[in-house]
C-alpha atoms as one frame of an Amber mdcrd trajectory, in Angstrom:
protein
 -83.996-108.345  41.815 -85.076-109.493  38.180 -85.445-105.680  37.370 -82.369
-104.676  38.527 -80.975-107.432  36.687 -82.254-106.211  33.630 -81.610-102.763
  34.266 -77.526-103.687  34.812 -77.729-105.338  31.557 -78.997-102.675  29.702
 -76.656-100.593  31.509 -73.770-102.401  29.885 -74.750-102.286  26.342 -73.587
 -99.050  25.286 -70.201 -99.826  27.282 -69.918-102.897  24.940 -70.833-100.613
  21.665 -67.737 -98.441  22.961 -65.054 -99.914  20.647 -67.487-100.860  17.749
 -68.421 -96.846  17.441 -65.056 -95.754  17.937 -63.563 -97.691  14.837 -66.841
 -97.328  12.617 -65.599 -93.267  12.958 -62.012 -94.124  13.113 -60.233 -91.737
  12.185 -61.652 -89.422  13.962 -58.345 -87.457  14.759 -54.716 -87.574  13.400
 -52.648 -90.737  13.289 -49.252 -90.636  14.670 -46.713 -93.614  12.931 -43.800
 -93.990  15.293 -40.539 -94.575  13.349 -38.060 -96.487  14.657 -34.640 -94.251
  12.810 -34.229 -90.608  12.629 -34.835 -87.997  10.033 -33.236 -88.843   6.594
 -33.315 -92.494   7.102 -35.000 -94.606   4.475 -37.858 -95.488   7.100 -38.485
 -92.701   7.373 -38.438 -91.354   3.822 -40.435 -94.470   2.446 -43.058 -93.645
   5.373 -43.652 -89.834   4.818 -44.032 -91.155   0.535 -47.270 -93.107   2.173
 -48.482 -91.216   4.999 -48.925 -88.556   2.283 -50.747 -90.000   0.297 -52.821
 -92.004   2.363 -53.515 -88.613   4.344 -55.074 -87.266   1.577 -57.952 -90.034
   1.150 -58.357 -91.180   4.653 -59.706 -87.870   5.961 -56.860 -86.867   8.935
 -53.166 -86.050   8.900 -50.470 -88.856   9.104 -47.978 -87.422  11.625 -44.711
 -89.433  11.135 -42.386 -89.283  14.329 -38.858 -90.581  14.415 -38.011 -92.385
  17.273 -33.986 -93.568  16.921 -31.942 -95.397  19.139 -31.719 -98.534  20.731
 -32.315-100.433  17.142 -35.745 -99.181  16.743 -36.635-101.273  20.111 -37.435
 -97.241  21.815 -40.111 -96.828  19.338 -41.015-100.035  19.228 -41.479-100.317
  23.372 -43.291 -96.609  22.738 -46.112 -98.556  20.420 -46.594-101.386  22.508
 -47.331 -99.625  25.349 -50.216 -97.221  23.345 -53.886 -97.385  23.410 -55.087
-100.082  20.889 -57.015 -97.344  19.296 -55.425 -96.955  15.679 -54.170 -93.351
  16.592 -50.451 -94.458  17.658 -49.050 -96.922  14.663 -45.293 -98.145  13.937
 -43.406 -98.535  10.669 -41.528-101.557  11.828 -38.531-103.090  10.288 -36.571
-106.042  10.361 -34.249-104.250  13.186 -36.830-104.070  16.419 -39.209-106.861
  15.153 -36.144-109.686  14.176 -32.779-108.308  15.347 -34.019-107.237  18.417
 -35.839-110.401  19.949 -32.781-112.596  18.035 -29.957-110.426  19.720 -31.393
-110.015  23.075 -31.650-112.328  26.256 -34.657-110.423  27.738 -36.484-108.242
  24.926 -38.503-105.007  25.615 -41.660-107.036  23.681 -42.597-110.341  21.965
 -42.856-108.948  18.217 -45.834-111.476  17.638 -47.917-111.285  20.723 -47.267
-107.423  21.638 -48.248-105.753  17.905 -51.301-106.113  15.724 -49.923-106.703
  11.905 -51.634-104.510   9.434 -49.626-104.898   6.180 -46.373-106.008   4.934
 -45.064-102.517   3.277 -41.363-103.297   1.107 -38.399-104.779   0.680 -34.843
-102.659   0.743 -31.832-102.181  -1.020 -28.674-102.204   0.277 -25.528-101.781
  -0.934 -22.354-102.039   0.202 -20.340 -99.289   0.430 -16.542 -99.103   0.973
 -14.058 -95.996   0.949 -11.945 -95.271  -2.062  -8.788 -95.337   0.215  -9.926
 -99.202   1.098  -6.849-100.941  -1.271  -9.608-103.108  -2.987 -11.426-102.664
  -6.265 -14.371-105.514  -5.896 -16.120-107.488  -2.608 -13.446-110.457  -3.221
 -10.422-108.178  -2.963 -11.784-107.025  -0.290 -12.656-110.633   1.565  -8.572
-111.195   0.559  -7.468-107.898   2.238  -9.722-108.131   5.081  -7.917-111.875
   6.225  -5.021-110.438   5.168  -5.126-107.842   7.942  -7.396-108.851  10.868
  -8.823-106.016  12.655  -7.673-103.308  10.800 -10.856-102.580   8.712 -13.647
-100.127  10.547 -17.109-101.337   9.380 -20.405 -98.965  10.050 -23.797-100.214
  11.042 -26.651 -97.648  11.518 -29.502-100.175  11.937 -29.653-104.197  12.935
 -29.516-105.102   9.144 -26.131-103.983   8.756 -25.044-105.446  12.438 -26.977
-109.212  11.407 -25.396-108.435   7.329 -21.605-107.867   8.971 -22.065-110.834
  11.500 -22.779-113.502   8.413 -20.278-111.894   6.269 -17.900-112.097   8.561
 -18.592-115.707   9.538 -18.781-117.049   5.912 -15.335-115.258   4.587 -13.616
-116.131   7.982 -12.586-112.718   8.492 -11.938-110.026  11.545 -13.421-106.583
  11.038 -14.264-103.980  13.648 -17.952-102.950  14.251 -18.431 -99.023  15.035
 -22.101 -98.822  15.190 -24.341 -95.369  14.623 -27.762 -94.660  15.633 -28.905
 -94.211  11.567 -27.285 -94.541   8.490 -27.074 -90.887   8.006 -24.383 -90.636
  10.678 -21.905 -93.775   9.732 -21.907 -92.428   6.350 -20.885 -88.857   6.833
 -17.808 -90.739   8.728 -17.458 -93.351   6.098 -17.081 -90.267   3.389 -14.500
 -88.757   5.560 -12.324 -91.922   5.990 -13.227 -92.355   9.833 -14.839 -96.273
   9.214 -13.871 -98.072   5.700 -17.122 -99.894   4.567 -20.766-100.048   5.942
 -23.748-101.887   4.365 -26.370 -99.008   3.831 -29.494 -98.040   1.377 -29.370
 -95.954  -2.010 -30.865 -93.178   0.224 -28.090 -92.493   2.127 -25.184 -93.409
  -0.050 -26.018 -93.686  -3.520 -25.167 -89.715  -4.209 -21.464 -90.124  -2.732
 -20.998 -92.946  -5.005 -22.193 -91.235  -7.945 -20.015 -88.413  -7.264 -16.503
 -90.686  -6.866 -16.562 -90.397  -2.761 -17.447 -93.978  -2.118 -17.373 -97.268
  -4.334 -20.561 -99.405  -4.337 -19.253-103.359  -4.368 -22.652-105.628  -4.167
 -25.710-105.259  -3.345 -27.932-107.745  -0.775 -30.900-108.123  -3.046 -31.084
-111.183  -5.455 -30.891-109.613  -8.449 -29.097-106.324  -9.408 -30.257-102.831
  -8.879 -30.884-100.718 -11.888 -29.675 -97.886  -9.922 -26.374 -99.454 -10.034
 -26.664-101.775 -12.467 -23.188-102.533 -12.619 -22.770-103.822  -9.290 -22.758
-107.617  -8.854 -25.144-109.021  -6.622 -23.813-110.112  -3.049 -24.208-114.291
  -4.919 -22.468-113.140  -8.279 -19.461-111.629  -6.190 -18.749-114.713  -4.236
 -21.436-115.235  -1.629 -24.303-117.050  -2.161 -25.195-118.032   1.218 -25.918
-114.133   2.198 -29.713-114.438   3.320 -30.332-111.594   5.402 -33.670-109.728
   3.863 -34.349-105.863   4.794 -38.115-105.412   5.225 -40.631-102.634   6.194
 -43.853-103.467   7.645 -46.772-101.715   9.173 -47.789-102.597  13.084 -50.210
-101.098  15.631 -50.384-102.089  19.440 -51.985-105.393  20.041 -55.812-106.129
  20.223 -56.302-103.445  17.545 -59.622-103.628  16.400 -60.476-105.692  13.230
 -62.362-103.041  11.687 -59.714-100.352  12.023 -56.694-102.913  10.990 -58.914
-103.613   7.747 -59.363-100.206   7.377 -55.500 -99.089   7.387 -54.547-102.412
   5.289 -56.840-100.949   2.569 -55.863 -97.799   2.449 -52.192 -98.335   2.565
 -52.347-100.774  -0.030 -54.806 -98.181  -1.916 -51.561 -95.966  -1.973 -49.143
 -98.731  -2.559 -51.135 -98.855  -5.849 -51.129 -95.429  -7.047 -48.811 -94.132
  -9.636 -47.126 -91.732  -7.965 -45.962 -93.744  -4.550 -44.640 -96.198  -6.969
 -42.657 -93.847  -8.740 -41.455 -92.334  -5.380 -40.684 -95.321  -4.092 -38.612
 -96.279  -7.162 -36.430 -93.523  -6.741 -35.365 -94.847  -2.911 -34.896 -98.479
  -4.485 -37.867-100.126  -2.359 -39.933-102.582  -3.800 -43.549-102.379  -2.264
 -45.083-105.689  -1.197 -48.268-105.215   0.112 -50.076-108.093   2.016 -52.927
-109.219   4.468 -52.644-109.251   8.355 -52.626-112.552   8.229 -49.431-112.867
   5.590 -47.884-110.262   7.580 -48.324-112.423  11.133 -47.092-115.524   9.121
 -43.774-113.407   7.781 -42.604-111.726  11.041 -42.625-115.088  12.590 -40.567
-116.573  10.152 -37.817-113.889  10.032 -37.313-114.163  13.672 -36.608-117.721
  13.057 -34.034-116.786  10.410 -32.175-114.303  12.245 -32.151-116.819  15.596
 -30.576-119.292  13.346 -27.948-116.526  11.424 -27.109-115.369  14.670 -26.442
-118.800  16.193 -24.285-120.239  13.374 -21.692-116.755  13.151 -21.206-117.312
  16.943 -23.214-114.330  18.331 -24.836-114.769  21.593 -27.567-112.713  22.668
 -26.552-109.382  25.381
């Protein structure tokens, strides 16, 4: 019996040496990162900038896939479920890991117990973005038209930031506006540009060339201090509204359990790339600030936006579906 003992246990050391191999090779094969907007979007932009270049240093292909639909919960549901083996990754953003938990009564996942965090990736801009035919020339003559004729305004939303952005504005100015939500950004702004929806909240990536070409006027932006892409466009707090809090984020995820060694192992290569020149410069160009972090600062963050958006939710009267 003692021999067969033994012999079991040695039997089950190489099992338990499994994982340890598998990450001390990792990568051993391409690494897919699950988007959660389609082609065009700034997710998905900002991601190919950095699976680029960390592709070219870690040894195997980045594959970015875009997942849209459902406010990035699809993809987000798609990573959860995937082998915790550092092969199936998710460029999260503030849509499926705050909105979606905030604005649902039964979510598809818990956004801190059902994802491994890797590393906090950037910060957005947004602007918003209203059609010259809108009879307003800044964000308070808009406010004033807007209560001067409830309902009759069309806002677009292509992701949760706009939905969340629209539900505080709304709440804080007292006004009635009507939500005609898109899939992406790409989408609401082609109508926006043609007159079918009057204003949507959206990045530089999408909108910026229509405004620099006369089609659409850019009236604030969300950040908390102005862009130099537009520098002459208040802030959101200069124009009248310094209670706006709602921050756009990107952040990198795998499924949950992912092994130590291969989350330390993405965090420093993607902040290896989030240091080089050239990302920067890219990223510039799209208006996203990089903020690079540890796991742990990561964990600490998602945790605390969900908290935010419960509470921005709750106080402009929207109940979770």
């Amino acid at each position: 019996m003692k021999k067969l003992l033994a012999l079991a246990a040695a039997s089950l050391v190489p099992l338990a040496l499994v994982p340890l191999m598998a990450a001390a090779q990792y990568p051993a094969k391409p690494i897919r990162v699950v988007v959660p907007f389609p082609a065009g979007s700034a997710t998905d932009i900002i991601t190919r900038i950095l699976a680029n270049s960390v592709s070219q240093h870690i040894g195997q292909p980045l594959i970015v896939d875009d997942k849209a639909g459902a406010d990035g919960a699809i993809a987000g549901a798609e990573v959860v479920k995937a082998p915790a083996d550092g092969y199936t990754l998710l460029m999260a953003t503030n849509s499926p890991m705050s909105a979606v938990p905030a604005m649902k009564k039964a979510p598809p996942y818990d956004p801190a117990a059902d994802f491994t965090p890797i590393t906090d990736i950037g910060r957005y801009t947004f602007f918003l973005y209203v059609h010259p035919g809108v009879p307003a020339k800044n964000f308070a003559e808009l406010i004033a038209y807007a209560k001067a004729n409830p309902g009759k305004l069309n806002y677009a939303t292509g992701n949760t930031t706009g939905i969340v952005s629209f539900a505080q504005i709304n709440s804080l100015a007292g006004i009635e506006m009507v939500h005609v939500p898109y899939k992406g950004e790409p989408a609401g702004i082609t109508d926006l540009v043609a007159g079918r929806v009057q204003l949507m909240l959206a990045t530089p990536t999408t909108g910026l060339a229509h405004v620099k070409e006369g089609k659409l006027r850019a009236f604030v932006t969300t950040l908390s201090r102005r862009s130099p892409l537009l520098p002459e466009v208040p802030t959101i707090a200069e124009a009248g509204m310094p209670q706006f809090s709602i921050t756009s984020w990107a952040a990198l995820f795998g499924p949950a359990k992912l092994p130590r060694e291969i989350v330390e192992r993405l965090n420093r290569e993607f902040g290896a790339a989030m240091a080089r020149a050239e990302v920067q410069a890219a990223m510039e160009k799209q208006a996203f600030a990089l903020t690079p972090s540890t796991p742990e600062q990561l964990a600490h963050f998602v945790k605390e936006q969900l908290e935010s958006y419960r509470r921005i939710l709750r106080a402009a009267g929207v109940q979770p579906e």
